[in-house]
PADO-24899 format. One line per 10 residues: number of its first residue (from 1); for each residue z, y, x of N, C-alpha, C. Coordinates in steps of 0.001 Angstrom, whole numbers, plus 500000, padded with zeros to 6 digits. Layout:
BEGIN
NUM = Z/Y/X/Z/Y/X/Z/Y/X ~ ...
This chain:
BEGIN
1 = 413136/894088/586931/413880/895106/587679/415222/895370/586997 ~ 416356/895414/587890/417388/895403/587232/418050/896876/586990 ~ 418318/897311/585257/418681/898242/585203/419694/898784/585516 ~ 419805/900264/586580/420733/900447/587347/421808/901621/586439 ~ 421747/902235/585317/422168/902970/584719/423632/902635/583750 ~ 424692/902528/584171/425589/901792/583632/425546/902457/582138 ~ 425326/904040/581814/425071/904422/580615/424680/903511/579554 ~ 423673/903460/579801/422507/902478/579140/423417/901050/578988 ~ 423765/900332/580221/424273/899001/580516/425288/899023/578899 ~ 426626/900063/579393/427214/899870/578783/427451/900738/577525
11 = 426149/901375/577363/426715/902623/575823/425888/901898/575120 ~ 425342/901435/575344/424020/900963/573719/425262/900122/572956 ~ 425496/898810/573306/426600/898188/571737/427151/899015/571472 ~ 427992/900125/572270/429148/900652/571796/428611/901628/570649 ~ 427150/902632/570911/426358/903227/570173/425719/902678/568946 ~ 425083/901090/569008/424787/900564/568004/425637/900560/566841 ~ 427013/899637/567617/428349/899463/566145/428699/900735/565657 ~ 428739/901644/566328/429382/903236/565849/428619/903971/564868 ~ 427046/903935/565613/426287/904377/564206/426319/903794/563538 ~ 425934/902895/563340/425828/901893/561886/426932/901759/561214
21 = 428172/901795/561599/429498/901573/560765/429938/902861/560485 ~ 429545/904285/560762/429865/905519/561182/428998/905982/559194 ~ 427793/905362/559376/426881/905315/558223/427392/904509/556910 ~ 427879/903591/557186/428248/902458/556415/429659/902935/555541 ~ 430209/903380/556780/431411/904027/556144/431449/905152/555249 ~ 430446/905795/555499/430136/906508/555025/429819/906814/553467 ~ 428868/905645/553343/428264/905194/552338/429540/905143/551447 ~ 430100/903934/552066/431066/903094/551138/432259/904443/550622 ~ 432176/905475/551507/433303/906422/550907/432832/907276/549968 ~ 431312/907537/549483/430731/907695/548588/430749/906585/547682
31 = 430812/905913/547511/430852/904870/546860/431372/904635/545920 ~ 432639/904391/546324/434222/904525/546476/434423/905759/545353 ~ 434337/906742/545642/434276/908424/545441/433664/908322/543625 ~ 432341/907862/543794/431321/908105/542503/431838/906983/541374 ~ 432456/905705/541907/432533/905032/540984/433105/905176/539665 ~ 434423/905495/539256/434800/906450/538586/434125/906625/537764 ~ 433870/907720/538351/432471/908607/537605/431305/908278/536760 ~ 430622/907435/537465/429538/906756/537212/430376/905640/536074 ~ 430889/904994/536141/431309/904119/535044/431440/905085/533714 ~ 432080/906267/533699/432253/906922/532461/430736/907809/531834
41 = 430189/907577/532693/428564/907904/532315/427723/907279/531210 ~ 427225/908051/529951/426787/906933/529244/425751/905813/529975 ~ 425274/904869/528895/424554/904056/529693/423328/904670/530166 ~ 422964/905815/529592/421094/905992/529839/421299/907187/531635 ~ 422567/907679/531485/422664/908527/532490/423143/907220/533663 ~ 424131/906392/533518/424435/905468/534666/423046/905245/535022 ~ 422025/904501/534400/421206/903736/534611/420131/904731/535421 ~ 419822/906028/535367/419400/906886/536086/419977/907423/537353 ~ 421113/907467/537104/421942/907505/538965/421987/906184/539787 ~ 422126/904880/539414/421988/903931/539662/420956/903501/540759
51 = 419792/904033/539797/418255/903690/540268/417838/904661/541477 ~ 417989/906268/541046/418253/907027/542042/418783/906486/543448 ~ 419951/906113/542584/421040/905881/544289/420601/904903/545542 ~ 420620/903565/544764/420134/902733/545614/418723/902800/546420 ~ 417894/903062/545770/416540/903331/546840/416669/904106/547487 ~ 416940/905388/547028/417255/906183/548052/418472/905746/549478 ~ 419463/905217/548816/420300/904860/550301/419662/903434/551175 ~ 418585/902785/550251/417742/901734/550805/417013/902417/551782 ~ 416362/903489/551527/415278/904250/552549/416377/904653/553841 ~ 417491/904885/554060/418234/905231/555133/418646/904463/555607
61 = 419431/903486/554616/420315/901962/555427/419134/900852/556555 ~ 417974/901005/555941/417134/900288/556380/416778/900487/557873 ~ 416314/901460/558182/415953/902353/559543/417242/901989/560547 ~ 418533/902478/559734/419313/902218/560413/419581/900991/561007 ~ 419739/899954/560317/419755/898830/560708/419164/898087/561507 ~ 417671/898432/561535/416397/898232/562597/417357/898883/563959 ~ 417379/899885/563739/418128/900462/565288/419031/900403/565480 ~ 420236/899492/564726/421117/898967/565334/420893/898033/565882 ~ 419552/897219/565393/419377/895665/565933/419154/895771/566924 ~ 418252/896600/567307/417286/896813/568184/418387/897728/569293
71 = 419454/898215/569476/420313/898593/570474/421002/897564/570672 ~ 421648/896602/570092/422477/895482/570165/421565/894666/571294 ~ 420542/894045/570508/419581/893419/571644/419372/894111/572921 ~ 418955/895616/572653/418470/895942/574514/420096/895493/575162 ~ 421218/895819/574717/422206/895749/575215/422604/894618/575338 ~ 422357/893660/575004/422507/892289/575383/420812/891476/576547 ~ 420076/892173/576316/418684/892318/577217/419760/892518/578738 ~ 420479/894039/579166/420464/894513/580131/421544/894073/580439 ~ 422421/892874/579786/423768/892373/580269/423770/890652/581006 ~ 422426/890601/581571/422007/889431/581966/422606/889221/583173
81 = 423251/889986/583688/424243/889793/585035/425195/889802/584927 ~ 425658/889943/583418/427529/889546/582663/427533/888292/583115 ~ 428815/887881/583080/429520/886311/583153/428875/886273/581425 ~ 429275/884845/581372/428667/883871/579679/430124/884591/578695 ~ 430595/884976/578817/432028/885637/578136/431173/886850/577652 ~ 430862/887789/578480/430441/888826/578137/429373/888595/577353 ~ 428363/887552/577657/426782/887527/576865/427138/887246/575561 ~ 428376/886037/575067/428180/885920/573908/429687/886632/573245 ~ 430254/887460/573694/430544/888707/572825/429337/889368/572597 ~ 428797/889988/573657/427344/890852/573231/426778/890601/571414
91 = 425951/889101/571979/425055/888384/570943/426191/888077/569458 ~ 427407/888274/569644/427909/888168/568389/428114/889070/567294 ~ 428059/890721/568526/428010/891907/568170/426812/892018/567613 ~ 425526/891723/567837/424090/891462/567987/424173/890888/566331 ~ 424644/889925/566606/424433/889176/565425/425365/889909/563932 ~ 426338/890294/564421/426911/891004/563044/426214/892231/562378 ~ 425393/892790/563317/424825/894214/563482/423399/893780/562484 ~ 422613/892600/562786/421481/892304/562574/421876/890961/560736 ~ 422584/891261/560575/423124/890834/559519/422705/891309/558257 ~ 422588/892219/557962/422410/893604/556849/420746/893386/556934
101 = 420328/893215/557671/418780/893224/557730/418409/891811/557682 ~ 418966/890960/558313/418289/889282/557608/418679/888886/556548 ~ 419720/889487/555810/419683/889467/553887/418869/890087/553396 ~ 418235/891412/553859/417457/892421/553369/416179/891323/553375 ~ 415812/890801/554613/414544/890203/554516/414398/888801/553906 ~ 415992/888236/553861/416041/886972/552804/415742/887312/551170 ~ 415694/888719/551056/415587/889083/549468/416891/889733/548616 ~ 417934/889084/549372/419359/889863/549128/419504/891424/549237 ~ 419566/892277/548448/420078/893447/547906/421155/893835/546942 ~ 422037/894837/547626/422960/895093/546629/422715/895431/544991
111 = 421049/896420/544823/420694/895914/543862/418959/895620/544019 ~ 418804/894643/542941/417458/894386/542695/416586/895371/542185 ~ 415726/896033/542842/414385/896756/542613/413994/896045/541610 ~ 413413/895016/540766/413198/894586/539385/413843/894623/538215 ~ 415223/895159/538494/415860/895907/537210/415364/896831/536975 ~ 414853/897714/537937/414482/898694/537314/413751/898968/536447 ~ 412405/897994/535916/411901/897884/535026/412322/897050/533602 ~ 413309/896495/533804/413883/895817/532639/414616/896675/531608 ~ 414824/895621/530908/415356/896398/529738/416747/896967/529620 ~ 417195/897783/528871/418702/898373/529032/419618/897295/529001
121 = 420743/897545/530330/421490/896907/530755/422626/896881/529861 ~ 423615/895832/529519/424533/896379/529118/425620/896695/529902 ~ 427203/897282/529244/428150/897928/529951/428553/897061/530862 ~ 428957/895318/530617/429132/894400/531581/428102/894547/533337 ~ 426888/894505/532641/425773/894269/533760/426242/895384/534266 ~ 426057/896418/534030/426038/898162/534873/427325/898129/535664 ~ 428194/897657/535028/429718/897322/535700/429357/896676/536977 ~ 428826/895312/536786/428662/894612/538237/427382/894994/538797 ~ 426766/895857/538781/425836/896254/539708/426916/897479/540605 ~ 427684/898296/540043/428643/898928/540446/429025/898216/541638
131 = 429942/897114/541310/431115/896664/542057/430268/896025/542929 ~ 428852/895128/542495/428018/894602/544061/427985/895248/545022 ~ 426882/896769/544329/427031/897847/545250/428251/898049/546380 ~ 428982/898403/546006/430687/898646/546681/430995/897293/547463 ~ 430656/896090/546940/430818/895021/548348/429704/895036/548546 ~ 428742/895365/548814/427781/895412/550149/428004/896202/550771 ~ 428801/897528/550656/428770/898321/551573/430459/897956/552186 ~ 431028/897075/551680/432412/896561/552031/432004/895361/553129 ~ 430671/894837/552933/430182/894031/554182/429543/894410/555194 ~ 428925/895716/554823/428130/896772/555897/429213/897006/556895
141 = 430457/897435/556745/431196/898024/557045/432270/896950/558200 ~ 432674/896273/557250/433262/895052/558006/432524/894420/559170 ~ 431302/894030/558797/430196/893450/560167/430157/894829/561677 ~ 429968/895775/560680/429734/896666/561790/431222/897223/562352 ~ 432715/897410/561588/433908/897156/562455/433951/895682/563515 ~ 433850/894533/563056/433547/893566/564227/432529/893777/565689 ~ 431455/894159/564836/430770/894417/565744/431199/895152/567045 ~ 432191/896247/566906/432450/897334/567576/433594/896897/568401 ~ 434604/896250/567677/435903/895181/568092/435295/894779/569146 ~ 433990/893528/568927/433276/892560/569840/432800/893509/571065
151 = 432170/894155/570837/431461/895053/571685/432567/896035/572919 ~ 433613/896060/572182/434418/896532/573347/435617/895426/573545 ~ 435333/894666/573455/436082/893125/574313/435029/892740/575646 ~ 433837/892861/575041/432857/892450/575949/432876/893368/576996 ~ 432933/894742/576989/432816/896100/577972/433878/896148/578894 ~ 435008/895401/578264/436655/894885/578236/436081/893844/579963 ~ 435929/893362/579329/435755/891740/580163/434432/891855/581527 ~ 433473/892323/580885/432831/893262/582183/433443/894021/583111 ~ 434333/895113/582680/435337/895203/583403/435933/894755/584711 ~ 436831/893169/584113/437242/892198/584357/436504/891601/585236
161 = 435797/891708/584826/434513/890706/585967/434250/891202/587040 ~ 433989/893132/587107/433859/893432/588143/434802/893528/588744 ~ 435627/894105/588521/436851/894073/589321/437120/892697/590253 ~ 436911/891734/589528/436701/890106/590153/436033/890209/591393 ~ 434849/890462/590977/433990/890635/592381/434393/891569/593257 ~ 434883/892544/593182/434906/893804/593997/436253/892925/594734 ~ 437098/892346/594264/438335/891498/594729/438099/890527/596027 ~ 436955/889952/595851/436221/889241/597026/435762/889827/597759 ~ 436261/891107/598272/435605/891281/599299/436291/892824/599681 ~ 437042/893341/598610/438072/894920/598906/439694/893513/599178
171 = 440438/893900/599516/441830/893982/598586/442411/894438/597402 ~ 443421/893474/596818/443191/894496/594987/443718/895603/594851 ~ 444175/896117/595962/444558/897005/595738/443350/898566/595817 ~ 442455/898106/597072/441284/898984/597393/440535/898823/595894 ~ 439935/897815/595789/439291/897292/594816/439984/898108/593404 ~ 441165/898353/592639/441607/898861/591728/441334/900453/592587 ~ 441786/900713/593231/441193/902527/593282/439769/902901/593331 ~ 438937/902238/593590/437450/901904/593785/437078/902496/591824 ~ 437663/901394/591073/437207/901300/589693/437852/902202/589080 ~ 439246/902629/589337/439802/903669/588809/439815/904725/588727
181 = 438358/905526/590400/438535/906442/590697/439479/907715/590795 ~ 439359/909036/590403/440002/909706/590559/439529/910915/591008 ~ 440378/911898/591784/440331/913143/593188/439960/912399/594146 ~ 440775/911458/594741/440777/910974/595957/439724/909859/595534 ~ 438845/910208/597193/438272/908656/597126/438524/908037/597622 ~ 438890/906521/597836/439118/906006/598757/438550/905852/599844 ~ 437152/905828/599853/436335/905120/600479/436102/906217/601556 ~ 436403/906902/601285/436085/908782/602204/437223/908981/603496 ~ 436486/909017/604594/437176/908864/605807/437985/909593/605496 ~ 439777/908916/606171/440712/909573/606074/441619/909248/607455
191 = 442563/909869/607788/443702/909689/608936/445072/909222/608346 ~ 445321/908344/609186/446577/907657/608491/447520/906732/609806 ~ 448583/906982/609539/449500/906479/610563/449345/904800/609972 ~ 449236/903488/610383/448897/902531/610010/449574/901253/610951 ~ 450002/900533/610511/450332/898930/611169/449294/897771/611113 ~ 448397/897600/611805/447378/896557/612229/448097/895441/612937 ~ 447445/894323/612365/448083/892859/612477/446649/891786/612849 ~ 446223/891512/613948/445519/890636/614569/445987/889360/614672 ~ 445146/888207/614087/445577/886975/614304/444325/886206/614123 ~ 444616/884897/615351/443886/883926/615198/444018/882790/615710
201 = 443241/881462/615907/443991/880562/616223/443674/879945/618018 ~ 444443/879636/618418/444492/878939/619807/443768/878060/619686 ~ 442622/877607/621193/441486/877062/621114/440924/876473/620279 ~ 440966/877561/619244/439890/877368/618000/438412/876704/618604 ~ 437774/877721/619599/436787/877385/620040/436311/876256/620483 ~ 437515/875485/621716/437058/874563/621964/436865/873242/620917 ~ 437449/873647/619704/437999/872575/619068/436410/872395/618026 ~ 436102/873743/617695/434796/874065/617246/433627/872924/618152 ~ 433777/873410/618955/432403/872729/619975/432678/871386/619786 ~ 434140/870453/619747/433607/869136/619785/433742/868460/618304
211 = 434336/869082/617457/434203/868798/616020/433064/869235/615299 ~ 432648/868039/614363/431729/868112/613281/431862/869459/612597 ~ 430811/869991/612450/430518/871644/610938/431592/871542/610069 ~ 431170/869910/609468/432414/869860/608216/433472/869679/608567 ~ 433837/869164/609292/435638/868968/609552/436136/870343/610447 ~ 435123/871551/610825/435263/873099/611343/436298/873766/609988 ~ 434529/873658/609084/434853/873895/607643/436171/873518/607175 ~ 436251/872133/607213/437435/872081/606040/438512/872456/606966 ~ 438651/872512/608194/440127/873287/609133/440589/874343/608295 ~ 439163/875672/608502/439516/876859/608032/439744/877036/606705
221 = 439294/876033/606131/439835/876503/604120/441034/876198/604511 ~ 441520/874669/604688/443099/874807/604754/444051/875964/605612 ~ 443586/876439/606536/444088/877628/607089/444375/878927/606518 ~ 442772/879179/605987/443196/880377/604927/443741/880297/603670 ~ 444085/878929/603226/444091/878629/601908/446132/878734/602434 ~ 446473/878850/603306/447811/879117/603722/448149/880365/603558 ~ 447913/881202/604709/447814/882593/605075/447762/883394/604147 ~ 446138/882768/603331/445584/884027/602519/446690/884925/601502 ~ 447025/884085/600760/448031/884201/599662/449315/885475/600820 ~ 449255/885304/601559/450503/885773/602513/450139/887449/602602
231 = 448801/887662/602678/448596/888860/602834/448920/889379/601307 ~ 447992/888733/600069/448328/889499/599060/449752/889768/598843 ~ 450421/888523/598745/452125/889111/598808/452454/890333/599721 ~ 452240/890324/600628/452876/891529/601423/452250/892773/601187 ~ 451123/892725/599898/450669/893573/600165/449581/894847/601300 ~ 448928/893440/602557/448376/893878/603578/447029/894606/602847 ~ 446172/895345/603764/444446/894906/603282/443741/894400/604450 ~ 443180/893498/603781/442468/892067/605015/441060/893069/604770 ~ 440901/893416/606438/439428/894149/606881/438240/893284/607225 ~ 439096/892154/607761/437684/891347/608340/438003/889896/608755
241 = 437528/888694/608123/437307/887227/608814/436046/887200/610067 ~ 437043/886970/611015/435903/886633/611878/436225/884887/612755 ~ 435248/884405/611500/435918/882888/611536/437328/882319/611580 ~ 437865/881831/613041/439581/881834/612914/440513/882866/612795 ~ 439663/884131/612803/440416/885332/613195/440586/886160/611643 ~ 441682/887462/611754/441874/888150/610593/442242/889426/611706 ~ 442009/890412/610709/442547/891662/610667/442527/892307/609403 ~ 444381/892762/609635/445045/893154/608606/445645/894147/608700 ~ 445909/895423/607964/446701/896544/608176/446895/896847/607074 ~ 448251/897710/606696/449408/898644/605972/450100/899676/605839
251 = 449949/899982/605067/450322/901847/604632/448745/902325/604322 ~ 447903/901465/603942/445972/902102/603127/445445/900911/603064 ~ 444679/901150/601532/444803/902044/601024/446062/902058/599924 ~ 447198/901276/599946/448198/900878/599297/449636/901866/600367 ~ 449955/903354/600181/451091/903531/600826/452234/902595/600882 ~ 452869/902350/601819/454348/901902/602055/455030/902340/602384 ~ 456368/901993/602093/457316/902711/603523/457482/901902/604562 ~ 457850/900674/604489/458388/899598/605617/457016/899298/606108 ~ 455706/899371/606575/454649/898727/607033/454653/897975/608307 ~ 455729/898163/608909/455492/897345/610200/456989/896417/609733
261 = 457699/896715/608751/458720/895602/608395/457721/894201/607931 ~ 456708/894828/606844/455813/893689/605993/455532/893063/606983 ~ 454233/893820/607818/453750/892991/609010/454050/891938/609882 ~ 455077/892066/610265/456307/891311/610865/457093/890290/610164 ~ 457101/890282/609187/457619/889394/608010/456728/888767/607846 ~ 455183/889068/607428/453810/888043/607421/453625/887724/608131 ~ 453787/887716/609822/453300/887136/610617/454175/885950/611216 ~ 455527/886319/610540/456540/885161/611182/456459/884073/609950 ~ 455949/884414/608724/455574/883712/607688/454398/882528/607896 ~ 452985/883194/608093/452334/882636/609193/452326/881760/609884
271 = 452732/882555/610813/453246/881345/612330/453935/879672/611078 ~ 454892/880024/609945/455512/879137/609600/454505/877845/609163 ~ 453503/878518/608307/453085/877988/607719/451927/876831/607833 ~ 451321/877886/609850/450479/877157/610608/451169/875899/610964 ~ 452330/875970/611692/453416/874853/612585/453355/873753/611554 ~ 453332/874223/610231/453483/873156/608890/451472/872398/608939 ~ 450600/873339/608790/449460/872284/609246/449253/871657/610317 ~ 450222/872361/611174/449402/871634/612763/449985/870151/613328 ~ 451371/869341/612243/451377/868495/612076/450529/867317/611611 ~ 449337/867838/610748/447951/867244/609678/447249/867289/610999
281 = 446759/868484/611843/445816/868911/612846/446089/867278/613790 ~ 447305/867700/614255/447409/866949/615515/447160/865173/615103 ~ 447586/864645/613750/447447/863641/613491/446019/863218/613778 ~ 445198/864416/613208/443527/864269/613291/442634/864453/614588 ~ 443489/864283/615665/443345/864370/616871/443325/866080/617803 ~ 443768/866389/616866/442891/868280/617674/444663/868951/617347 ~ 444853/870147/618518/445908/871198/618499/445348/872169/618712 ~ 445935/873136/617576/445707/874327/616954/446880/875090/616904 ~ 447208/876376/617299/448207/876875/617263/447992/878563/617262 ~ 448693/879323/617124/448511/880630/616068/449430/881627/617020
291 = 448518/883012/617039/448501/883949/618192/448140/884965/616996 ~ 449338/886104/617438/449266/886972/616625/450007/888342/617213 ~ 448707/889502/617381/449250/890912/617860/449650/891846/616860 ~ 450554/892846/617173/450660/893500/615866/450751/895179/616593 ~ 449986/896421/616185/450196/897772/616744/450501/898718/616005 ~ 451247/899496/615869/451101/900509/614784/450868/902034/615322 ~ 450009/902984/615134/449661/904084/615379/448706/904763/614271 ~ 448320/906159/614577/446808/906612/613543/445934/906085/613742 ~ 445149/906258/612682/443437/905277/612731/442807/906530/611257 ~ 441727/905956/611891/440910/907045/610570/440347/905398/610126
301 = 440254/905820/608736/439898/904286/607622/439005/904694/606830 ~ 438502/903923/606028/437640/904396/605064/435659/903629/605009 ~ 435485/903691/604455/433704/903246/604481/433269/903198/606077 ~ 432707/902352/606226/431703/902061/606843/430647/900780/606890 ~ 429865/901288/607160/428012/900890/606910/427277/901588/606548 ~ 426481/900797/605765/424901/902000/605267/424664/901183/604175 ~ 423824/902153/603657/423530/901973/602000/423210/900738/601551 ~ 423866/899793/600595/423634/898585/600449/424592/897805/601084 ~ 425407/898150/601911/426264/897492/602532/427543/898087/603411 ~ 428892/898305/602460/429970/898944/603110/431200/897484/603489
311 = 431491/898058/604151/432861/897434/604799/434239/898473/604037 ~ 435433/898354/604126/436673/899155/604242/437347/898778/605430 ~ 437228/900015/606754/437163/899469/607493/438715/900861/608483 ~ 439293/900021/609595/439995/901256/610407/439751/900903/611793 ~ 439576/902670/612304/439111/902845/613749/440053/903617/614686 ~ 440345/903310/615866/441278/903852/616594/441757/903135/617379 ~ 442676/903489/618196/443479/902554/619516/444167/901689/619030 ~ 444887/902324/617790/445897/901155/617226/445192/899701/617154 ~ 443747/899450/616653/443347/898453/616358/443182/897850/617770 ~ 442472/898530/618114/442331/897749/620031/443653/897600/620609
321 = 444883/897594/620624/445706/897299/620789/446205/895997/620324 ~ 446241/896263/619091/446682/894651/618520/445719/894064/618611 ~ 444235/894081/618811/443101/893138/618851/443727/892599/620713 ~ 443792/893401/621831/444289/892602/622899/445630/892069/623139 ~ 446519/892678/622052/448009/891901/622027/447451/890190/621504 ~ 447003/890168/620378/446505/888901/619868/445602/888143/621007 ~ 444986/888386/621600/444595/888245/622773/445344/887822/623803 ~ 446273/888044/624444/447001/888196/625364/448475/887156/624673 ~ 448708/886800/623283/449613/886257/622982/449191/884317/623129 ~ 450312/884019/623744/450661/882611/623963/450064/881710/622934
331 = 450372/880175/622729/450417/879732/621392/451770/879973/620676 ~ 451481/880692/619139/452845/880349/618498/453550/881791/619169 ~ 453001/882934/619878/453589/883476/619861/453077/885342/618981 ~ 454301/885789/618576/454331/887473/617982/454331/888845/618693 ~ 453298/888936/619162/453580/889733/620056/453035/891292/619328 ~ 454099/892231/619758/454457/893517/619060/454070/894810/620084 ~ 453740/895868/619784/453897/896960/620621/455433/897470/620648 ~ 455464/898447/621538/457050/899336/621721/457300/900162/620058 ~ 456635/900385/619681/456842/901442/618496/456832/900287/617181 ~ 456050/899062/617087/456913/898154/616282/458134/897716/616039
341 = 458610/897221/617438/459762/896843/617234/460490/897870/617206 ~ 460345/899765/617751/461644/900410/616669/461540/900084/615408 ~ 460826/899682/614684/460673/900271/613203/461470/898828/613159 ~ 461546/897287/613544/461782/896318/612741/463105/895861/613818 ~ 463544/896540/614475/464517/895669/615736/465760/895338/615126 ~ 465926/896201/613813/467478/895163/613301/467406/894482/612510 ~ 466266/893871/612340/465641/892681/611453/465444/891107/612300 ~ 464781/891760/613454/464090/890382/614058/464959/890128/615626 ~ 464658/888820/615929/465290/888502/616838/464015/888347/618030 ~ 464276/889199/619072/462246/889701/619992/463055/889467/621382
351 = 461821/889049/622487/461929/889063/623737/461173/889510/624721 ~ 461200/890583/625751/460346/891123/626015/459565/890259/626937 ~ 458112/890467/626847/457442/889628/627751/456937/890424/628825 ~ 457266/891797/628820/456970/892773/630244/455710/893612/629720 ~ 454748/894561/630701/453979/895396/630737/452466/894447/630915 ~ 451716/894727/629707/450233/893815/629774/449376/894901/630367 ~ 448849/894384/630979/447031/895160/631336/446128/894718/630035 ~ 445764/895625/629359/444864/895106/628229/443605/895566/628625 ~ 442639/894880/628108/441104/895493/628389/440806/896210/627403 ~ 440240/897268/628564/440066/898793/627373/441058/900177/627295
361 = 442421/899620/627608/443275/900081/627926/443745/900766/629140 ~ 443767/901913/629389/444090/903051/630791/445501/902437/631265 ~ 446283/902232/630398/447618/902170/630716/448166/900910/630180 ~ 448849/899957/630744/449948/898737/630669/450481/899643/629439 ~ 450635/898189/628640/451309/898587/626823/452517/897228/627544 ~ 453907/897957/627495/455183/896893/627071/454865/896198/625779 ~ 455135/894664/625907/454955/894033/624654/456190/892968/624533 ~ 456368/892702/623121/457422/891969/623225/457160/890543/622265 ~ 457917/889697/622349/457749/888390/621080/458548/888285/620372 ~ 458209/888184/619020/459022/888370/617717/459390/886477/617686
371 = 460823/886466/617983/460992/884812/617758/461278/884320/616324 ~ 462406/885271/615814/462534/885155/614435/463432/886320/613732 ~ 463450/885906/612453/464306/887217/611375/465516/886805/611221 ~ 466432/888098/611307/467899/887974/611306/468084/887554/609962 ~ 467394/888103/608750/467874/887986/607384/466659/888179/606359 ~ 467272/887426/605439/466145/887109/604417/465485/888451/603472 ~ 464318/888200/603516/463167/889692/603432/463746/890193/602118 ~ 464103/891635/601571/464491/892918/600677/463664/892532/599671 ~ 463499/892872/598793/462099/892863/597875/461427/894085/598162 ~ 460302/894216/597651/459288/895187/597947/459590/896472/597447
381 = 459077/897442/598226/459366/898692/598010/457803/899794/598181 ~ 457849/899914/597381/456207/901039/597648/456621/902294/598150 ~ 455621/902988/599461/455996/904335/599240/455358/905082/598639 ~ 454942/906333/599022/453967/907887/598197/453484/908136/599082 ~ 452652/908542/598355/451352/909284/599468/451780/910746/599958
């Protein structure tokens, strides 16, 4: 059963290296502190603090170490759904942590419990039982700073990873407010004035029915493997593949100011990029050609589904609009609502194609075709919320 408690997931290394080096350090600043001291001690008094010292910090270091091991491991136990990056940072943390205790059980001690019965040491010997002392706890210390280094590279990179995934399937931009949280959630129905961009390809279908699965397949990678890249540049968020088809909208969860400038700029981008495969297409016997609506109005956005399974999703006329502009558009052609082209008309060069009956629609929407851009695209500009 997979543990669902990110606490746990991700506090145990960070808890393991901290105590143990938190202790260690500790030690060693006592250490550090007494030496001094203890050197100017005659020999019969050194040799009595000595003996004192070490067993006694043996009875504490020991325990400790068990439960550092033993947190390192569960925490590398419950990181079995990390990428291999994360597992063996984990196990290295693991391993620096569990260090102090497989010398302990190799026989290695800073000092030997069988001096204690021997005979008086001299000033040399008492000297380097001193300074051993002080590097073992100079290795306690060091293993368990790595450890902690390691341990938050790994938490680092988990991170990383999720964010990865959440990327396949949000936009990075949804996807970074998702992990970043905040006040605002994203995911929490909201109202928003928005530019929706429908596109897909001209008798995709028929072309489907008489072509092989795989040569379907490899159409659409090269298709999206065009496009795709087009949305992240502009900054869109892609809501939904529905096979040849996309829907895309702007100004959420990423504000803009220009959103129906982007739109319009990606879609004449697009169109470019299709005309550039459909030279490959047509060689391979089949024509394919690219239909694209664009609407801008309010939509409420935000989550939808049910538990186990959300979308980021927007609802409203605007979308049914550009879902029957895309619909209703030619091959190769851009077709816009009236309130697009104010926002982009001294940019693009458009022709009106008259009043559509759309399905679904009470009232004929004027639509027009975006042929091309007067001038080469501004660089990007973000707006505020």
């Amino acid at each position: 059963m997979r543990l669902r408690w990110p606490v746990l997931r991700y506090g145990l290394p960070a808890l393991s290296a901290v105590s143990s080096g938190v202790l260690t350090g500790a030690m060693l600043f006592i250490g550090l502190s007494v030496a001094p001291w203890a050197r100017s001690l005659p020999a019969a008094e050194f040799n009595a603090w000595i003996w004192s010292y070490g067993p006694s910090m043996r009875h504490v270091l020991v325990p400790m170490g068990l439960l550092a091991t033993l947190l390192a491991l569960a925490a590398s136990a419950f990181s079995r759904d990390a990428s291999a990056g994360c597992r063996t940072r984990l196990m290295l943390a693991a391993l620096c942590l569990m260090t102090p205790s497989l010398l302990r059980l190799a026989g290695i001690e800073p000092i030997d419990p069988a001096l204690a019965d021997s005979a008086m040491l001299t000033r040399r010997e008492e000297v380097a039982l001193v300074d051993r002392e002080i590097l073992w706890h100079w290795l306690r210390t060091s293993l368990d700073l790595t450890a902690l280094l390691v341990t938050m590279s790994a938490l680092r990179l988990r991170e990383k990873d999720r964010m990865d995934r959440l990327k396949r399937f949000f936009s990075p931009h949804l996807a970074d407010l998702i992990v970043r949280g905040g006040d605002e959630d994203p995911l929490k129905s909201h109202r928003r004035e928005v530019t929706v961009v429908f596109l897909d390809l001209r008798d995709f279908t028929a072309f489907a029915e008489s072509a092989e699965p795989e040569e379907v397949m490899g159409v659409l990678r090269e298709y999206h493997a065009e496009i795709g890249p087009l949305v992240l540049e502009s900054e869109g968020t892609l809501e939904r593949f529905t096979g040849d088809g996309m829907m895309i909208f702007f100004n959420d969860p990423l504000p803009v100011a220009n959103a129906s400038e982007r739109a319009v700029r990606m879609a004449v981008a697009m169109r470019a990029r299709v005309d550039a495969l459909r030279a490959e297409w047509r060689r391979r016997g089949f024509e394919l050609h690219l239909g694209v609506g664009i609407a801008q109005g309010p939509a409420m956005l935000g989550a939808i589904g049910f538990e186990g399974r959300w979308d980021y999703g927007a609802i409203g006329t605007v979308t049914n609009t550009a879902a029957r502009l895309c619909a209703e558009a030619l091959p190769g052609q851009v077709l816009v609502s009236t309130r697009v082209l104010a926002d982009v008309e001294s940019i693009v060069l458009a022709e009106a194609v008259g009043e559509l009956s759309l399905k679904g629609l009470s009232r004929p929407v004027p639509a027009f075709n975006v042929v091309g851009l007067r001038g080469p695209a501004p660089p990007p500009s973000r707006g505020t919320r």
